[in-house]
C-alpha positions in Angstrom: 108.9 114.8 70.8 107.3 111.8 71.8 109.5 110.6 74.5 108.7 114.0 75.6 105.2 113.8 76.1 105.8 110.2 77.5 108.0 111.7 80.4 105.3 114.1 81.5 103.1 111.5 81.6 104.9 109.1 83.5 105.5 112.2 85.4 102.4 113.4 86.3 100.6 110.0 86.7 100.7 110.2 90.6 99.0 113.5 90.5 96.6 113.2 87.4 95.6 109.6 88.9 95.1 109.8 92.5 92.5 107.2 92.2 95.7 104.9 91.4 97.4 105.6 95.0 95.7 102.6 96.2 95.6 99.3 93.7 92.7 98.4 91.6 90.9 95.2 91.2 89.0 93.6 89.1 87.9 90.2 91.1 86.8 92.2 94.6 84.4 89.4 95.4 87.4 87.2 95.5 89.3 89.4 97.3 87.5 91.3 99.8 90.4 90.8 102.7 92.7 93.3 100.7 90.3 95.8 100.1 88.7 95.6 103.8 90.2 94.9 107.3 86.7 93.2 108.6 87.2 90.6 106.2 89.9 89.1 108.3 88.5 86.0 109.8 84.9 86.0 108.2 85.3 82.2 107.5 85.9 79.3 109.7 88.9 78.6 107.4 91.8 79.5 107.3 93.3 81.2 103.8 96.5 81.9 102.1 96.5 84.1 98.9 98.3 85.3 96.7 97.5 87.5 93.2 99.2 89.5 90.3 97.7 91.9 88.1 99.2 94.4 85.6 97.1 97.0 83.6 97.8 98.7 80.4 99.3 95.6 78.9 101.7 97.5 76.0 101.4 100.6 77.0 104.4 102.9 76.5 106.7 103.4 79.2 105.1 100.6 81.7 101.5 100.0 83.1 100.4 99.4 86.6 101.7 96.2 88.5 100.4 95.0 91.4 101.4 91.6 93.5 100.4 90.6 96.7 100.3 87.5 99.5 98.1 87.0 102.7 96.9 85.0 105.1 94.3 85.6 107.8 91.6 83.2 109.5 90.1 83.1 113.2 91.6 82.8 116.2 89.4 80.6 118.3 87.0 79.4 116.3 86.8 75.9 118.5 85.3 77.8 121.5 81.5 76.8 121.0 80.7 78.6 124.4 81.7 81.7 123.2 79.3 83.1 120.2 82.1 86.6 119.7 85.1 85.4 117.8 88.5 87.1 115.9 90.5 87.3 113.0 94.3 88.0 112.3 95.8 88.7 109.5 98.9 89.6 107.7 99.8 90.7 103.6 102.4 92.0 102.0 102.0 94.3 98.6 104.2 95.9 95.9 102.4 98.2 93.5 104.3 100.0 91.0 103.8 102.4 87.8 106.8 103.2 85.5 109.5 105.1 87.7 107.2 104.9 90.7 106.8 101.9 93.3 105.2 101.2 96.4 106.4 98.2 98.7 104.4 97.8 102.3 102.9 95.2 104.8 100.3 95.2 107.3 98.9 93.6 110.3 94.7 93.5 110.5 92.4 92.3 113.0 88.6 91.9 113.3 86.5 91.4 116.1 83.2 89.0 114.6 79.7 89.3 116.5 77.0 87.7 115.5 73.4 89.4 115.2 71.5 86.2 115.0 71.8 82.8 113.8 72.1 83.8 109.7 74.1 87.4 110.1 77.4 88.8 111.6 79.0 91.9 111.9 82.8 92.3 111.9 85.0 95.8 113.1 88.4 95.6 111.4 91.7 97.5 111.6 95.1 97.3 110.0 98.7 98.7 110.3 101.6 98.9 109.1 104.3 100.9 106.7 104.8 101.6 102.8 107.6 102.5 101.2 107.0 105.2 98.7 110.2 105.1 95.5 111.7 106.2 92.6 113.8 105.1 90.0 115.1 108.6 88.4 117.3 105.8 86.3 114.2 104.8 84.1 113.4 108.5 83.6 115.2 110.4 80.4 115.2 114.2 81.5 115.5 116.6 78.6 118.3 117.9 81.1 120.4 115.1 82.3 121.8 116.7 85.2 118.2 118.6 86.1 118.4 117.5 90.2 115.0 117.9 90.5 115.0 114.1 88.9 116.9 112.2 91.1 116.2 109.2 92.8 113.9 109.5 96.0 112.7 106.9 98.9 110.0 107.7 101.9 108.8 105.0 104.4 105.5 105.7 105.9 103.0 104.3 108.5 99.8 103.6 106.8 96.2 102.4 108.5 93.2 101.1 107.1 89.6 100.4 109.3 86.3 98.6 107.9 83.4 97.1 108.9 81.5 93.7 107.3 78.2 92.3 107.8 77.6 88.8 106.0 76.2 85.4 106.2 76.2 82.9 103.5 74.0 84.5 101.2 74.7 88.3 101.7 77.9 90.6 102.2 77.9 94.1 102.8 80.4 96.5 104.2 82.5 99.9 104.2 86.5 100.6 104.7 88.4 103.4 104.8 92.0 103.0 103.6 95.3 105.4 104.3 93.9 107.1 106.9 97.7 109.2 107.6 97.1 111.9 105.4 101.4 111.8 104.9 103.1 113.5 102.5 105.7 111.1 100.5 109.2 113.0 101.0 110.9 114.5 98.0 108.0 114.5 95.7 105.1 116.5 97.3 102.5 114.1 96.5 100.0 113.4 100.1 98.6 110.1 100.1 94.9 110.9 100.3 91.7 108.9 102.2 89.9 106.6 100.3 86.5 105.4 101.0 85.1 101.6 99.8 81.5 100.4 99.6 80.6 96.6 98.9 77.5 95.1 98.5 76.2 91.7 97.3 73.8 88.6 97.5 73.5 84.9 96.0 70.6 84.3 95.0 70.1 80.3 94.3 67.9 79.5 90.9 68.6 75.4 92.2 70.5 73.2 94.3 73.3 73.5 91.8 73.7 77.0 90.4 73.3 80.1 92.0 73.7 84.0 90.8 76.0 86.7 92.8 75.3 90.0 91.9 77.6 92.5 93.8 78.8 96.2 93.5 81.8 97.7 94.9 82.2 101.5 94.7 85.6 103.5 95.5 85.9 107.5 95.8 89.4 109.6 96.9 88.6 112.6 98.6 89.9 114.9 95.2 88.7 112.0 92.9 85.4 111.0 90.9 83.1 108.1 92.3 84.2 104.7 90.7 82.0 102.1 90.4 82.2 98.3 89.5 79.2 95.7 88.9 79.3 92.7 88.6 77.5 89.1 87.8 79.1 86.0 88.7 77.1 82.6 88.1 78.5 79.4 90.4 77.9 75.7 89.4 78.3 73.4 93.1 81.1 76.1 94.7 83.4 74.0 91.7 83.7 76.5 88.7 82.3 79.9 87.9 82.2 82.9 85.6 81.4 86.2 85.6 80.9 89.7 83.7 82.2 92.9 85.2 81.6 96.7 84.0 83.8 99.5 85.3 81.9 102.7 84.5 83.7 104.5 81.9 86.7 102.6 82.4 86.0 99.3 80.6 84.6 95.6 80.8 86.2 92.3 82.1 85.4 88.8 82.1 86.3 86.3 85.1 86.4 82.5 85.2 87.1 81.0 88.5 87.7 76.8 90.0 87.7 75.3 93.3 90.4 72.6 92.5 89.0 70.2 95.7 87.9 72.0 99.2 91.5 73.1 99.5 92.4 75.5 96.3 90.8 78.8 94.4 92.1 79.8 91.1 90.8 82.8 89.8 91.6 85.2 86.6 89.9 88.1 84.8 90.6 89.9 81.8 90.1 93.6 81.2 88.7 95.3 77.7 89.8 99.3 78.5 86.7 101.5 77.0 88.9 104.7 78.0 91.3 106.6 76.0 93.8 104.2 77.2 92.7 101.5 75.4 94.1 102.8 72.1 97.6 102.3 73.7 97.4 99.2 75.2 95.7 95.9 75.1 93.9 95.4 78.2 94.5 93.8 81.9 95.3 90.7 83.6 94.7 89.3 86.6 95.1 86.3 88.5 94.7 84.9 92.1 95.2 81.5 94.2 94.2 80.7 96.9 94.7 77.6 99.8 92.8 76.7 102.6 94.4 74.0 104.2 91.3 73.5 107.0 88.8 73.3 104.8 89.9 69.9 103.4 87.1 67.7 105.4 84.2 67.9 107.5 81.6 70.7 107.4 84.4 73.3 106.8 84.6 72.3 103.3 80.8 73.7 102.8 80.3 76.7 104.3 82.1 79.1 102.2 80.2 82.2 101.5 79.1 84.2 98.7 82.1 86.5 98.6 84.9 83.6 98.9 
């Protein structure tokens, strides 16, 4: 009876959790340029990345896993007579939940201009596919030979658009991801628009440490508001850590290092508060990052707030 009711679950999770069509994240501030298109280029370096996370660590029948690599900077940053600038950008993703996965790439660009000497606002768009799966092998039908369970694959265009505004200090901005309201072939399930919000400042108590309040907030158009604060405290741009509440959903710490001007490493840990957490013991997530150009000169200084 069990495995029953796990089935259904694993079932129904696409259609109970629509919030889950797009991947959750814990450390947003460190990685704004896979949330928002605008990002891309918002430093003068440029930035590889790359990050894993997996959710509902125990739970029965397989929790959420999501792994992903970029890398976008600016395209002609060395043209001082020209105050405009751009980014381009590329990432691949693969996002999966028990039976189901999700493999895509896309392209983004963002046009950067600035509003004075402290503030800039950036228009961003990206493009490219997902391919929608799944494994009917992992599934145990009470009915072996049911076909409604059998295995099932879709490739779809997908599109995302933001906008940022940022300096140093401040970083604030709004994105709009799968905007192809497509429905994912042999399973009936539409992948729905979903709408970001980000918002946060450093504020410096001394020359050393400073405070980063931010809040991001995400809403489906079927699904509840979802919204994440959190506190991050940096000592020299070198090590920081940080406190995160998910409303109703749970808590996390986050520790983060800059290992020299060139690397990020950054993890958080999950506490579920929800239902859920009677199940399974939490999430982890990690990222690293590289920024090859930021290894001398003024470069290595004038990373912002939400990097």
């Amino acid at each position: 009876m069990r495995n029953t009711y796990l089935i259904i679950v694993i079932l129904l999770m696409p259609l109970l959790g629509l919030a889950q069509q797009t991947p959750h994240y814990t450390m947003h501030i460190f990685n704004n340029y896979m949330i928002n298109p605008a990002v891309t280029g918002a430093t003068k370096c440029w930035e590889a990345n790359a990050g894993y996370r997996t959710q509902w660590v125990g739970f029965p029948g397989g929790g959420p896993v999501t792994m992903f690599a970029n890398v976008h900077g600016r395209l002609n940053s060395k043209r001082s007579n020209k105050r405009t600038f751009e980014g381009l950008g590329v990432y691949f993703i693969k996002d999966a939940t028990g039976p189901m996965s999700t493999i895509g790439g896309q392209v983004s660009y963002a046009f950067h201009i600035p509003i004075n000497r402290k503030y800039t606002t950036a228009l961003g768009l990206s493009a490219g596919v997902q391919q929608f799966a799944l494994d009917a092998g992992t599934l145990t039908p009470y009915n072996p030979t049911d076909p409604a369970v059998s295995n099932s694959s879709s490739l779809l265009p997908d599109a995302n658009f933001g906008i940022w505004m940022y300096s140093s200090d401040f970083f604030m901005g709004a994105a709009a991801r799968q905007l192809f309201p497509l429905t994912i072939s042999g399973t009936g399930i539409r992948m729905l628009d979903h709408l970001y919000f980000t918002v946060g400042y450093r504020v410096l108590v001394n020359r050393t440490i400073s405070i980063i309040p931010s809040a991001h907030a995400s809403i489906g158009f079927i699904t509840p508001l979802q919204i994440d604060a959190t506190l991050r405290v940096d000592w020299g741009n070198k090590f920081w850590i940080g406190v995160a509440y998910r409303k109703v959903e749970g808590v996390a710490g986050l520790v983060g290092f800059n290992i020299g001007p060139m690397i990020k490493l950054g993890y958080a840990y999950d506490y579920t508060l929800s239902k859920i957490g009677g199940y399974s013991s939490g999430a982890h997530e990690i990222i690293l990052g590289f920024r090859p150009k930021c290894s001398r000169g003024s470069n290595s200084k004038i990373c912002p707030a939400y990097m």
